[in-house]
Every structure is written in structure tokens, then in C-alpha cells.
GUVOKOL-957167 format. One record per residue (C-alpha): residue in three letters; x, y, z. Coordinates in steps of 0.05 Angstrom, whole numbers, plus 5000, padded with zeros to 4 digits. Each point is the difference from the previous one (the first is absolute). Layout:
# residues N
+------+------+------+------+
| resn |   px |   py |   pz |
+------+------+------+------+
|  ALA |    X |    Y |    Z |
...
+------+------+------+------+
This chain:
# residues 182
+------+------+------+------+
| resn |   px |   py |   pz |
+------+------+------+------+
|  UNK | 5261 | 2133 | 5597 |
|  UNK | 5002 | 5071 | 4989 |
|  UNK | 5075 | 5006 | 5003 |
|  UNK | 5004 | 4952 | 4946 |
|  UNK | 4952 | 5027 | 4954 |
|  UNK | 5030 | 5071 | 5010 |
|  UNK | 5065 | 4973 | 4986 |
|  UNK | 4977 | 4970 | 4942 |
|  UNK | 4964 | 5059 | 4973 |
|  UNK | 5071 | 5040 | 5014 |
|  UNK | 5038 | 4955 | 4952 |
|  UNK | 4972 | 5014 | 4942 |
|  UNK | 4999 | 5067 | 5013 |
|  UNK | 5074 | 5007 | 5010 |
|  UNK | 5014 | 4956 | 4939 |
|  UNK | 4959 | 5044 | 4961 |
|  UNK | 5037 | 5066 | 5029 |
|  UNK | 5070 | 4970 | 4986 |
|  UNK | 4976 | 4972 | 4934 |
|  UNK | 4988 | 5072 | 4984 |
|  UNK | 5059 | 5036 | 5030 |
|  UNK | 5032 | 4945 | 4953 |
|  UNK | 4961 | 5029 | 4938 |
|  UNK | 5021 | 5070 | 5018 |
|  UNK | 5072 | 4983 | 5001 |
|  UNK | 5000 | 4956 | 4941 |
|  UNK | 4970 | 5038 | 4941 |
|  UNK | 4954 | 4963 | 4945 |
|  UNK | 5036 | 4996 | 4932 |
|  UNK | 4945 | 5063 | 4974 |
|  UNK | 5031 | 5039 | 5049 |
|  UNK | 5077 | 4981 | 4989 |
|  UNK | 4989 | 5025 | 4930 |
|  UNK | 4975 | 5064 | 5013 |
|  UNK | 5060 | 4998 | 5039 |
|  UNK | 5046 | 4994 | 4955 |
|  UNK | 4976 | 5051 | 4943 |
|  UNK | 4995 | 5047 | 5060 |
|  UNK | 5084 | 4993 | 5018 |
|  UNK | 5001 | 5007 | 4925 |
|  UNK | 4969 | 5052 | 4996 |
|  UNK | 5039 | 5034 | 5067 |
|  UNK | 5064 | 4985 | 4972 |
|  UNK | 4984 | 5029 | 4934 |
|  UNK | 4979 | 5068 | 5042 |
|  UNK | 5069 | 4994 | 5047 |
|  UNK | 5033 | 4997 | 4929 |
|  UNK | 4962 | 5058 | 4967 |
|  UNK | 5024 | 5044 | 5060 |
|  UNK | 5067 | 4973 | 5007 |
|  UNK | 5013 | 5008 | 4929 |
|  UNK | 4973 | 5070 | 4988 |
|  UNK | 5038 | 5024 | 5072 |
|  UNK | 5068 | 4964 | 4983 |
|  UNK | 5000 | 5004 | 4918 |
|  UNK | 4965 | 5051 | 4970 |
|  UNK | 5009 | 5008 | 4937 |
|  UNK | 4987 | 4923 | 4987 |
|  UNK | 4933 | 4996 | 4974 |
|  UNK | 4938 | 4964 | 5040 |
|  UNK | 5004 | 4930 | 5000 |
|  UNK | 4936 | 4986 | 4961 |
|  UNK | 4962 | 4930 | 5030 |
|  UNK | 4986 | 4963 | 4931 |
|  UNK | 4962 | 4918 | 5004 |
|  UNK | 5045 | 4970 | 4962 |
|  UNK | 5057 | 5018 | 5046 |
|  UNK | 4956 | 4977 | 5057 |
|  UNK | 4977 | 4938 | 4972 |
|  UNK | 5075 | 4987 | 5000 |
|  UNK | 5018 | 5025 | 5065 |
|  UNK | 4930 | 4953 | 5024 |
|  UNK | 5036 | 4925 | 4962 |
|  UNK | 5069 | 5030 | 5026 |
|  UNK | 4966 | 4998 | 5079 |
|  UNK | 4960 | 4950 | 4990 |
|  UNK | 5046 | 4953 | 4982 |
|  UNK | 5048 | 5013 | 5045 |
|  UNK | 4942 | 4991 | 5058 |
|  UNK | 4980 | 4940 | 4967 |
|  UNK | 5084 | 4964 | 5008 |
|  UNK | 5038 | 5036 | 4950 |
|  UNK | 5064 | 5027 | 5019 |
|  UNK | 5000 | 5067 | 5026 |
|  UNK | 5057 | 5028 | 4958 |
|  UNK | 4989 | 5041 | 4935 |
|  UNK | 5030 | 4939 | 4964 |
|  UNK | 4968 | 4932 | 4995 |
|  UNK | 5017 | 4935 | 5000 |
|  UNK | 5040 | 5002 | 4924 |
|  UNK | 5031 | 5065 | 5016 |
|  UNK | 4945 | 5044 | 4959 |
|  UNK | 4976 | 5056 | 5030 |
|  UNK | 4925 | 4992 | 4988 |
|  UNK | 4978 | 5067 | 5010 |
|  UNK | 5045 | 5029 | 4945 |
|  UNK | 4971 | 4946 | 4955 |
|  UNK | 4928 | 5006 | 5027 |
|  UNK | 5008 | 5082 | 4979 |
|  UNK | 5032 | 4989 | 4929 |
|  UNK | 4953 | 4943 | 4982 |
|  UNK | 4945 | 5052 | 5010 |
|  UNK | 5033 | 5064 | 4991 |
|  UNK | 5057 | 4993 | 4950 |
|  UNK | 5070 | 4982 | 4998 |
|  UNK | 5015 | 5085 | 5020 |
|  UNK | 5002 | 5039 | 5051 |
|  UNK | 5025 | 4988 | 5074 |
|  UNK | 4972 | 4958 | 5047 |
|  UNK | 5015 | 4988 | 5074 |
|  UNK | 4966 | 4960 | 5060 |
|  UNK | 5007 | 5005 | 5072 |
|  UNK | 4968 | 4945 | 5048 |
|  UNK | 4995 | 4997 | 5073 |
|  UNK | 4972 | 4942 | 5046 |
|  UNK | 4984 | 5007 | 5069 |
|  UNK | 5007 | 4932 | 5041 |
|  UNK | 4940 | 5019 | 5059 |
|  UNK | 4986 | 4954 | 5060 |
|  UNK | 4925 | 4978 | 5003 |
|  UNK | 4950 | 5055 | 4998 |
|  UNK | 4961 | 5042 | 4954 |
|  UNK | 5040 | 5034 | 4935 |
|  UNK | 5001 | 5079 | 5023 |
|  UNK | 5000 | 5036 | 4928 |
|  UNK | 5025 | 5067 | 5032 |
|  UNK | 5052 | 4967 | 5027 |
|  UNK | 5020 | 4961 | 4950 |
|  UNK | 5004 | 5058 | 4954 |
|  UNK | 5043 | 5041 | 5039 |
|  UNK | 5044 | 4954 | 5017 |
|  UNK | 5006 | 4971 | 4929 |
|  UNK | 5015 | 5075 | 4973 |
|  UNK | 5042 | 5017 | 5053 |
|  UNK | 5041 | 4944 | 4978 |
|  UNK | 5008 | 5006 | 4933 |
|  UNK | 5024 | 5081 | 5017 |
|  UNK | 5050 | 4963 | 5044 |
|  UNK | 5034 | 4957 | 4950 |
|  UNK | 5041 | 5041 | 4945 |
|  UNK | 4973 | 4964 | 4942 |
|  UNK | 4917 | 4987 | 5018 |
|  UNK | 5016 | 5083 | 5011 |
|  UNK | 5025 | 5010 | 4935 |
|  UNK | 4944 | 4965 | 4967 |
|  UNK | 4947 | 5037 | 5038 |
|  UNK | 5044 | 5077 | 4988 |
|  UNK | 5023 | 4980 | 4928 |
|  UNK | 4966 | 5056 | 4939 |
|  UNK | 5008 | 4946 | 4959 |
|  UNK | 4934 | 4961 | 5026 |
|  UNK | 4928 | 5037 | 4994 |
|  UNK | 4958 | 4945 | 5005 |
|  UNK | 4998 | 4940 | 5052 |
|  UNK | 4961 | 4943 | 5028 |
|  UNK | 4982 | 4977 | 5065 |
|  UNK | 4978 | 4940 | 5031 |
|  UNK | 4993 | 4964 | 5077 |
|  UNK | 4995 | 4926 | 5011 |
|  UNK | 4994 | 4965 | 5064 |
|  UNK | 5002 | 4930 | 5010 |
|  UNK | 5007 | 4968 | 5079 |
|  UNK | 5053 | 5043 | 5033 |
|  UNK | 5022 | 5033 | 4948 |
|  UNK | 4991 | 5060 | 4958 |
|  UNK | 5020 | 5027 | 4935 |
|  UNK | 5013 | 5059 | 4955 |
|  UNK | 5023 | 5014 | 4937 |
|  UNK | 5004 | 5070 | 4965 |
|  UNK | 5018 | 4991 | 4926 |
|  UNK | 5020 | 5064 | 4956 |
|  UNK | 4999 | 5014 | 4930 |
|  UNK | 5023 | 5061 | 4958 |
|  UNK | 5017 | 5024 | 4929 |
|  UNK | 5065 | 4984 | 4970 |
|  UNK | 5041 | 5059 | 4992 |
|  UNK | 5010 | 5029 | 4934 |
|  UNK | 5068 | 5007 | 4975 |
|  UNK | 5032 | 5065 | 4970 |
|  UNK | 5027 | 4981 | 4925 |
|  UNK | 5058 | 5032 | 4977 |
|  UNK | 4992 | 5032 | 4936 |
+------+------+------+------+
């Protein structure tokens, strides 16, 4: 009778230490959002330093909300089953539309996104970050965006969804003034 009762008792124990090794891997939906501002926020820093290293005499990329509440509904949907492309479905491209609905019609604008496809297990924001930013340096035209002078402010935003992560950085600067003739 023992043996059974101990056995019994064991169960529930074990159940209760896997159900928690389960909760450690998996983290609660609080937690995945502090998550994801915190690869924000590392990628914006990679950037900063990349940037000042590698251009100079671009100025700092200034973080500004309503670039981030863009680069946010540009991740967001994408985690939520919209293509991952910088066009949509009609052949817009809804960032450039998102920035000169609130912005203006001038100025430049430019958007680079990254997904990461990860097998089960928790969303790494270091990780993620680096590998995201070491990305975008690796492809001539997410570079270009993230060197150009012509951008001094920017927007970023994470969004995970499953097994898969996204982030967008969307930049914004002045139109140039022309030189008249006179």
C-alpha cells in the first residue's frame, strides 16, 4: 500500500515540475512584449553604433512615435498573415503611405523588415536583434537605408506571433531643398 500511495504522491509532483519547466520555456504574453520593445530597443542601439562607426557625418537617427506606431501596424500585421514583403496585396507599399498620410507627401522614406522563422522555444530578443541587424548590413539595400544622410529619424518595432518573429525599421527625413537658378 505504501508503494502505491508514494507513487501516487510522485505523480503529481512530476506533473507539476514539467508543467513548470513548460512555463519557463513558453513565456506568458506580458513577458513576450517586454520582449519585443527590448529587440527594439537593441536593434535601435546596434544601429546608433553602426551608423555613427560606418557613416559619420549622417546625422543620429532620431526614434520619433509616429514612425514607430508605423513600424508597430507594419509588424503586426505581417505577424498577424500579411505578406511579408514591403508591398501588399494591391501593390501599395503601405509604409510609404502610412508615413505620408501622417507626415506629408515630402521627404524620403524607406523600410526594411526582417522575419525570423524559429523552431519551438522561447523568442531570444538579443538574438533576434543581432541577427536581424546583421542582416540588413548584409544586404546592399537594408544597408543603404540604415547608412543613408538622408534619414534622421526612424521607427522601430518587434512582433512575434507562433514561430515567427518580426521587424520593421521605418525612416523618415526632410526633403532636400533645391538650388534655384537666378
Amino acid at each position: 500500500m505504501r508503494f502505491t500511495f508514494a507513487l501516487a504522491a510522485m505523480v503529481p509532483a512530476f506533473v507539476t515540475l514539467a508543467a513548470a519547466r513548460l512555463a519557463a520555456e513558453v513565456p506568458a504574453p506580458v513577458s513576450i512584449a517586454r520582449a519585443e520593445q527590448e529587440a527594439g530597443a537593441l536593434i535601435a542601439d546596434r544601429i546608433d553604433k553602426i551608423r555613427a562607426e560606418r557613416a559619420p557625418s549622417a546625422p543620429k537617427l532620431v526614434p520619433t512615435g509616429e514612425l514607430t506606431v508605423i513600424a508597430r501596424a507594419r509588424s503586426g500585421s505581417m505577424a498577424h498573415g500579411a505578406p511579408f514583403s514591403h508591398r501588399d496585396t494591391s501593390g501599395k507599399y503601405p509604409a510609404v503611405d502610412m508615413v505620408q498620410a501622417r507626415l506629408g507627401q515630402y521627404g524620403f522614406i524607406g523600410e526594411n523588415l526582417f522575419r525570423e522563422k524559429r523552431p519551438h522555444g522561447a523568442f531570444d530578443p538579443k538574438a533576434f536583434a543581432k541577427l536581424a541587424v546583421d542582416e540588413w548590413m548584409a544586404s546592399e539595400e537594408h544597408r543603404e537605408n540604415i547608412l543613408s544622410p538622408d534619414f534622421d529619424r526612424s521607427g522601430i518595432a518587434v512582433a512575434v506571433k507562433g514561430d515567427d518573429a518580426y521587424a520593421t525599421q521605418v525612416f523618415h527625413g526632410p526633403a532636400k531643398r533645391v538650388a534655384r537658378d537666378r
